[in-house]
C-alpha positions in Angstrom: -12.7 -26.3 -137.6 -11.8 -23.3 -135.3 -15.5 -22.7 -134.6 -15.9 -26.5 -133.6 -12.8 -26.1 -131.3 -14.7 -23.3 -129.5 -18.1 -24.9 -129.3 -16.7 -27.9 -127.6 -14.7 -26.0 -125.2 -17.6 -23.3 -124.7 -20.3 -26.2 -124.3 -18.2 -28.1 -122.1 -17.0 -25.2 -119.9 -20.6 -23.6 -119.8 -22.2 -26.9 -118.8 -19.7 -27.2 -115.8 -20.6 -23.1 -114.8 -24.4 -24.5 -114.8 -23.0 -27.5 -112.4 -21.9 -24.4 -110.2 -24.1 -22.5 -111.2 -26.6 -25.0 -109.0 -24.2 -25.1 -106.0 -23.7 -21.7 -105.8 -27.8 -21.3 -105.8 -28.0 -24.0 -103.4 -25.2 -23.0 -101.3 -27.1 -19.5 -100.7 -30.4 -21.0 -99.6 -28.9 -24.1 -97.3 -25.4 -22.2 -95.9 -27.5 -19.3 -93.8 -30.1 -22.1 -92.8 -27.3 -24.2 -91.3 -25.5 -21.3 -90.1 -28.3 -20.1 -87.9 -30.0 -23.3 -87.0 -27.0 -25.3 -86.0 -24.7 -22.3 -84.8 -21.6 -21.5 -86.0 -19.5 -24.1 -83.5 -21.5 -26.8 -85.3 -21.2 -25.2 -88.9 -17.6 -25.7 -88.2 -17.5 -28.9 -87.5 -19.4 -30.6 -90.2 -17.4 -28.8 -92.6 -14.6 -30.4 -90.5 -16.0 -33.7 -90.7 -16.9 -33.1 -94.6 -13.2 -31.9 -94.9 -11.7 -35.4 -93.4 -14.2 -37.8 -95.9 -13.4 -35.5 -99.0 -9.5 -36.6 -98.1 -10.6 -40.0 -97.7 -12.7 -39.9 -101.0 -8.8 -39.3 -102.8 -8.6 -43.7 -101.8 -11.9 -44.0 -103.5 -11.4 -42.2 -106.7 -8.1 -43.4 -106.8 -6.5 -40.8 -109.5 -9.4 -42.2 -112.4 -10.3 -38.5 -111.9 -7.3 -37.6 -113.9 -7.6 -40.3 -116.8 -10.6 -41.5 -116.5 -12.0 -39.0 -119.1 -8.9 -40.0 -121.4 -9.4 -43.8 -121.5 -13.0 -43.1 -122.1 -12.3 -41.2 -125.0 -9.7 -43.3 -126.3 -12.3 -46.3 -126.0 -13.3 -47.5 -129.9 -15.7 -49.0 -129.5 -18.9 -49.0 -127.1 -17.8 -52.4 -125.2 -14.5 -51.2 -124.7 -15.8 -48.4 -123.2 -18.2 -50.4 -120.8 -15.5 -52.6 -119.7 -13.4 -49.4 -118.6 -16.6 -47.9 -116.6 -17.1 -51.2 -115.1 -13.3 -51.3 -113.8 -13.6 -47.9 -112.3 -16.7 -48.7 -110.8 -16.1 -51.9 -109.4 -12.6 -51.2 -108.3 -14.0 -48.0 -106.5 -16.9 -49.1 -104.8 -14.7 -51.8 -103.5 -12.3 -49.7 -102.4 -15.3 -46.9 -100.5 -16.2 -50.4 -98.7 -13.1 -51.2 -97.1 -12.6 -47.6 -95.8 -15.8 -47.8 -94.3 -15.2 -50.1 -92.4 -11.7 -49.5 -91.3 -12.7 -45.4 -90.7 -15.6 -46.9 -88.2 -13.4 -47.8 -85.4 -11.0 -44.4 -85.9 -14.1 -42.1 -85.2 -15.1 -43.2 -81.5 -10.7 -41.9 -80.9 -12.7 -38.3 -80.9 -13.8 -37.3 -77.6 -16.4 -34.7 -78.3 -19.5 -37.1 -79.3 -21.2 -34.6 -81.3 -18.4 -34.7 -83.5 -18.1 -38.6 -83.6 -21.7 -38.5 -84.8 -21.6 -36.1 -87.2 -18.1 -38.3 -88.8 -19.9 -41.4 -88.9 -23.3 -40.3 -90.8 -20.5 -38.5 -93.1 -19.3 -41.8 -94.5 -22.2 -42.3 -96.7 -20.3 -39.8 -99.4 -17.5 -42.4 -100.1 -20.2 -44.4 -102.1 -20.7 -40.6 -103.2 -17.3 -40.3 -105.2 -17.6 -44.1 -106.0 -20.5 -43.8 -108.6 -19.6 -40.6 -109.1 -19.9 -40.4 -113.3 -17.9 -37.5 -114.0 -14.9 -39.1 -115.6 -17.3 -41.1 -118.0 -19.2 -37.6 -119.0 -16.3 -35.8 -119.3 -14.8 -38.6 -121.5 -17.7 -37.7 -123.7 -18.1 -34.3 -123.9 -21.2 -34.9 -122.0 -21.4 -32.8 -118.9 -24.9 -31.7 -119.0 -26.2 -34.7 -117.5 -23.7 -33.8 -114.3 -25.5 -30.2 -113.9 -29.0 -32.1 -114.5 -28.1 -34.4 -112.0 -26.3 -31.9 -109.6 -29.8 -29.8 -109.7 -31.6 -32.6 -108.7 -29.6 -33.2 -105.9 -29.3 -30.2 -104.6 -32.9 -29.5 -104.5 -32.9 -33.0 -102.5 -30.5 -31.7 -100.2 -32.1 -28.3 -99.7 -35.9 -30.3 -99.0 -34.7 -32.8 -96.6 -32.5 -30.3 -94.5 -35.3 -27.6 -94.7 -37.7 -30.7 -93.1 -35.7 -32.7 -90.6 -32.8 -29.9 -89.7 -34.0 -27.2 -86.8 -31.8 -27.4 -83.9 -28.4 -27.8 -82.8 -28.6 -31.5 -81.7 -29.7 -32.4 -85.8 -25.9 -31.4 -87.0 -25.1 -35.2 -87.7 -27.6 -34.9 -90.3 -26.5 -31.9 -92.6 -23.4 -34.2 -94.5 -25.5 -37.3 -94.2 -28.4 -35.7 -96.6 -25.5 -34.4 -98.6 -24.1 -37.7 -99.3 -27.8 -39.3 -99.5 -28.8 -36.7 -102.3 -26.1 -37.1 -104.5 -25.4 -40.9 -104.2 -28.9 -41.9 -104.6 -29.0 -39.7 -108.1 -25.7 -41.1 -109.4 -26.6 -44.9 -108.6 -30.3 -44.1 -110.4 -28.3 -42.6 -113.1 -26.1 -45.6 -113.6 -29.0 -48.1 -113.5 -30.2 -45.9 -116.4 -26.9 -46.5 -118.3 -26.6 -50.2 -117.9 -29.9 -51.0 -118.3 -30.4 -49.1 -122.0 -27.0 -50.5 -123.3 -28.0 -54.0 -122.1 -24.8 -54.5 -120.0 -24.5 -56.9 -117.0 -22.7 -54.9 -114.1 -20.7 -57.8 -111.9 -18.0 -57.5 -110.1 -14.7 -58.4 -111.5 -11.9 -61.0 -110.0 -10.2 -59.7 -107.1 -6.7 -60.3 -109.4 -8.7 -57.8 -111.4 -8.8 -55.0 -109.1 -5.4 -55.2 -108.0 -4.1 -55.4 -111.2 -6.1 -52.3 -111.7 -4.6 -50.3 -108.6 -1.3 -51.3 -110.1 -1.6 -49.5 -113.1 -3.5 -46.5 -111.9 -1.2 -45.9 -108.4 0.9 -43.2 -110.0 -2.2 -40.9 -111.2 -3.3 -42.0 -107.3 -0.5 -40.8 -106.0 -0.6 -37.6 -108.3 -4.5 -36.7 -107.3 -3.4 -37.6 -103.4 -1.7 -35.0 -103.3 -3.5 -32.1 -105.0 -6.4 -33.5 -102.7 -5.0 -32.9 -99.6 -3.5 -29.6 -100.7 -7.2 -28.4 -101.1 -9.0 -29.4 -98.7 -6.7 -30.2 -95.5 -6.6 -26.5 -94.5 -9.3 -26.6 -92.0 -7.9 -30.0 -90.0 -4.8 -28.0 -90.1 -6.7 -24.7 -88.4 -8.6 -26.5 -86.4 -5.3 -27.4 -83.8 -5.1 -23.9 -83.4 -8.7 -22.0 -83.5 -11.7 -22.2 -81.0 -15.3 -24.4 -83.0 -16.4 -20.9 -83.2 -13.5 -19.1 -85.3 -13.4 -21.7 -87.4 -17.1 -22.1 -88.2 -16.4 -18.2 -89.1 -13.3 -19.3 -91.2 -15.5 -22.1 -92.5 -17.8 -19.4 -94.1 -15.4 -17.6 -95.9 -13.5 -20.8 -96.8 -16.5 -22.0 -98.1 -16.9 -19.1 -101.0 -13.6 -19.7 -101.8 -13.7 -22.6 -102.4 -16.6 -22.2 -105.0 -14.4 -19.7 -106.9 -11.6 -22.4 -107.2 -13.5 -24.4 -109.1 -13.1 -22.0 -112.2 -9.3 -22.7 -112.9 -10.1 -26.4 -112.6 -12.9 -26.5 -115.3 -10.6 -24.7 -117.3 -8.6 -27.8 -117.3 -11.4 -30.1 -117.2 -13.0 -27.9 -120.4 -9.9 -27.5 -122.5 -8.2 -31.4 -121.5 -9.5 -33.8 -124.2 -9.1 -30.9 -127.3 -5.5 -30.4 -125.9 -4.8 -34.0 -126.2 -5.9 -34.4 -130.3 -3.7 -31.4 -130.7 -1.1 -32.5 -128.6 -0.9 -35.4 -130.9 -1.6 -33.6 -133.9 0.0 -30.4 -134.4 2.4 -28.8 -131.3 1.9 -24.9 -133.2 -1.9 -25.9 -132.6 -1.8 -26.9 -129.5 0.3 -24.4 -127.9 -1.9 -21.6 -129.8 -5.2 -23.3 -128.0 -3.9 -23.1 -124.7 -2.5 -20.2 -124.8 -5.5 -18.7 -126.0 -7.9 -20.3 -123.0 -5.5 -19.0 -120.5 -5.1 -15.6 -121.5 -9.0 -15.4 -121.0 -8.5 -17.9 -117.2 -6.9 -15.5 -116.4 -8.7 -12.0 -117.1 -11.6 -13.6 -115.8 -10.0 -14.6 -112.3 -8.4 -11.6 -111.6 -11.8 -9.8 -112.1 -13.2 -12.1 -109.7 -10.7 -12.0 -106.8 -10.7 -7.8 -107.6 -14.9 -8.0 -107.0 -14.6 -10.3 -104.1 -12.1 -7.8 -102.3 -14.5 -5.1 -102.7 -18.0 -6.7 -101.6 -16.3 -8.9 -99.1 -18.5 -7.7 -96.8 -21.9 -8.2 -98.9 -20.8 -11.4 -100.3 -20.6 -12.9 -96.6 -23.9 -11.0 -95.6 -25.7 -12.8 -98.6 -24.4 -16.6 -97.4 -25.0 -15.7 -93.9 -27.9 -13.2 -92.9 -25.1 -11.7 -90.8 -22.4 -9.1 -91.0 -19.1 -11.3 -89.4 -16.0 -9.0 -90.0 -14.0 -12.1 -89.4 -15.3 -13.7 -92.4 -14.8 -10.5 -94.5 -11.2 -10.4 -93.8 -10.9 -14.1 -94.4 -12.7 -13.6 -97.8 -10.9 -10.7 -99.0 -7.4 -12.7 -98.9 -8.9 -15.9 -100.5 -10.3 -14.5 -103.0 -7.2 -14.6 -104.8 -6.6 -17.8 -104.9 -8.5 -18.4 -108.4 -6.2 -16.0 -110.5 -3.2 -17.8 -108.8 -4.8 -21.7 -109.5 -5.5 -20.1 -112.8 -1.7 -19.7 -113.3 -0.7 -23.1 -113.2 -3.3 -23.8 -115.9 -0.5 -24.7 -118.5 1.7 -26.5 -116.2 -1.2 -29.0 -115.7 -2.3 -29.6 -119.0 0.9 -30.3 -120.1 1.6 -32.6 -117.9 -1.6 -34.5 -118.3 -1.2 -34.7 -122.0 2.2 -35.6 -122.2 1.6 -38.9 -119.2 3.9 -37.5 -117.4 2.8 -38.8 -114.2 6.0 -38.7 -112.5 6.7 -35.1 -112.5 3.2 -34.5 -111.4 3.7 -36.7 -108.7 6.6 -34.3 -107.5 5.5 -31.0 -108.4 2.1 -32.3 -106.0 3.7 -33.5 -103.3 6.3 -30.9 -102.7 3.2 -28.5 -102.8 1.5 -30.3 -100.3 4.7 -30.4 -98.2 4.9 -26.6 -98.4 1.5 -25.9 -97.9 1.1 -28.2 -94.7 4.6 -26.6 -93.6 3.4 -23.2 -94.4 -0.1 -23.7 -92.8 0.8 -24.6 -89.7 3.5 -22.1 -88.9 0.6 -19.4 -89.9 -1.7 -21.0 -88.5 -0.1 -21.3 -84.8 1.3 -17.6 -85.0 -1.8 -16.1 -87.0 -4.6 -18.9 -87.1 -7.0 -18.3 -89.2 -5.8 -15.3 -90.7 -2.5 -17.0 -91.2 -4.0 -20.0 -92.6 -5.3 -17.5 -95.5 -2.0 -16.2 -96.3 -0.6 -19.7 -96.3 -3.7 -20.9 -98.9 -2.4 -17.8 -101.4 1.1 -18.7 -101.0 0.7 -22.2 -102.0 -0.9 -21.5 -104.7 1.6 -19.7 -105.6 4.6 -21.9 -104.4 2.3 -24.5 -106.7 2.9 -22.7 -110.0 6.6 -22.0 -109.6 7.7 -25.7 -108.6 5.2 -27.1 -111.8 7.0 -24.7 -113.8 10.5 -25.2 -112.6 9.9 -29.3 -112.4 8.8 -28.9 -116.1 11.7 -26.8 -117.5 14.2 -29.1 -115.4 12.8 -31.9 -118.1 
């Protein structure tokens, strides 16, 4: 039993390495091609623009990101389990469809009109996160199809900006092909699925879909505000920094952010085996956890110790270029795994117990202290101060899980 517990953690956490494994690969060819090509006032601002869809992609996955994986799992039998992926589906490309066309008008507010462009070829990845078929693979215990799919992608991505992207005027194009990759490999991979199980996609009433928002808002809610927590911090720099600084910041922000990902798969990895032995056996379940986050977090604080010391190399590799800036930058946020890594027991407990309001607070005051935080820094720091704000909500993020838990 013990070495079936590890294989489907092991197999489920290595498959989701190989998913980054890919971006990471990627990320070194296509980030120093962009870089240099497009100039690092433009690098900034389609990570700028990419930053402001991802927050609007939090309306679009609309917290099934959380328990998505759970009611797939929990499906018995395979047309109960279609009828929840056609739910999600439907309610979520509806949703990505409406805030298309209610973003449209909001864009041409922006006066810079490179900026507007790059925004509006950017909303193709809300159809991105709407057929995005994590939740059903993770449900599962499938997430090798992501990482074959992700590869794919990618290597899309890396053709078509390699082709059509050589000068500064082609920066709208960058987050369109991004969006374009990915969403044309997740609607062919769901095409796939319906058409071997024989099961007729159509969209469901429209007292369907609302009854679905009902029941999902407070997972919504939840993800809302982890979401803007991560990836808000360069709107929130860009008040205070010059397009040039914070396509520098971008850089370092940008490896960073890569590293993150660990503490979340993690959760992802150890989620549905917690649950069975949540329900099961308490001794059990507090001996699995314990035991994946004692190794969470040897490995981050490994990683944030090598990313202080080749700072330097590590932004030389993604950019061609020696930029002390992004060194600095790096050499800060490179610590932010081991602290995400903390709150790895806060979350899972939470998640397996449903308890959705508690999340719901521990989130948002998070998100208040991080936007509160990040803007004081940023204006008397920028960028530099953003960093330390980034480390401190992360840490701020732990203690009010844990306190909000114990209060319970």
């Amino acid at each position: 039993m013990s070495s079936l517990i590890k294989s489907i953690f092991s197999k489920n956490f290595i498959n989701l390495s190989l998913n980054q494994g890919v971006n990471i690969v990627a990320t070194l060819i296509y980030t120093p091609f962009l870089f240099q090509n497009l100039g690092d006032e433009n690098f900034g601002l389609i990570h700028l623009a990419l930053s402001a869809i991802i927050i609007l992609t939090i309306l679009v996955s609309y917290g099934y990101n959380l328990n998505g994986p759970i009611k797939i799992a929990q499906s018995k039998n395979i047309n109960e389990e279609n009828l929840v992926i056609i739910d999600i589906l439907n309610l979520r490309l509806s949703v990505s469809l409406i805030v298309l066309i209610l973003s449209i008008p909001f864009i041409f507010f922006f006066t810079d009109q490179i900026f507007q462009q790059i925004l509006l070829f950017s909303l193709i990845i809300l159809f991105t996160e709407a057929l995005n078929p994590l939740f059903y693979l993770q449900g599962k215990n499938k997430i090798l199809p992501q990482s074959i799919l992700n590869f794919f992608s990618k290597t899309l991505y890396v053709a078509l900006i390699i082709l059509f992207i050589s000068e500064y005027e082609d920066a709208y194009l960058a987050n369109f092909f991004y969006g374009f990759s990915i969403t044309l490999l997740f609607l062919l991979f769901w095409i796939k699925y319906f058409t071997i199980d024989n099961t007729i996609f159509l969209l469901l009433s429209f007292k369907k879909i609302i009854f679905n928002l009902k029941q999902n808002f407070q997972f919504f809610l939840s993800s809302t505000s982890t979401h803007f927590t991560l990836n808000s911090a360069l709107i929130v720099l860009s008040f205070f920094a010059t397009n040039k600084e914070l396509g520098r910041f971008t850089l370092a922000y940008k490896v960073a952010f890569l590293l993150r990902m660990l503490p979340v798969f993690f959760i992802q990895s150890a989620l549905q085996q917690a649950s069975r032995f949540n329900l099961k056996s308490k001794d059990a379940y507090k001996k699995y956890i314990s035991k994946y986050f004692k190794l969470g977090l040897i490995t981050t604080i490994l990683i944030a110790v090598v990313t202080f010391i080749f700072s330097d190399t590590i932004i030389y590799v993604f950019s061609r270029e020696k930029i002390e800036y992004s060194s600095k930058i790096l050499s800060i946020l490179g610590f932010i795994p081991f602290l995400a890594m903390l709150n790895f027991k806060n979350v899972i407990y939470m998640l397996v117990n449903d308890l959705k309001s508690i999340l719901n607070k521990a989130t948002f005051v998070t998100l208040i202290f991080m936007l509160f935080s990040s803007f004081i820094l940023s204006y008397l720091y920028s960028g530099l101060g953003l960093a330390y704000a980034l480390v401190l909500t992360e840490l701020f993020s732990f203690i009010i899980h844990y306190y909000f838990i114990n209060k319970k």
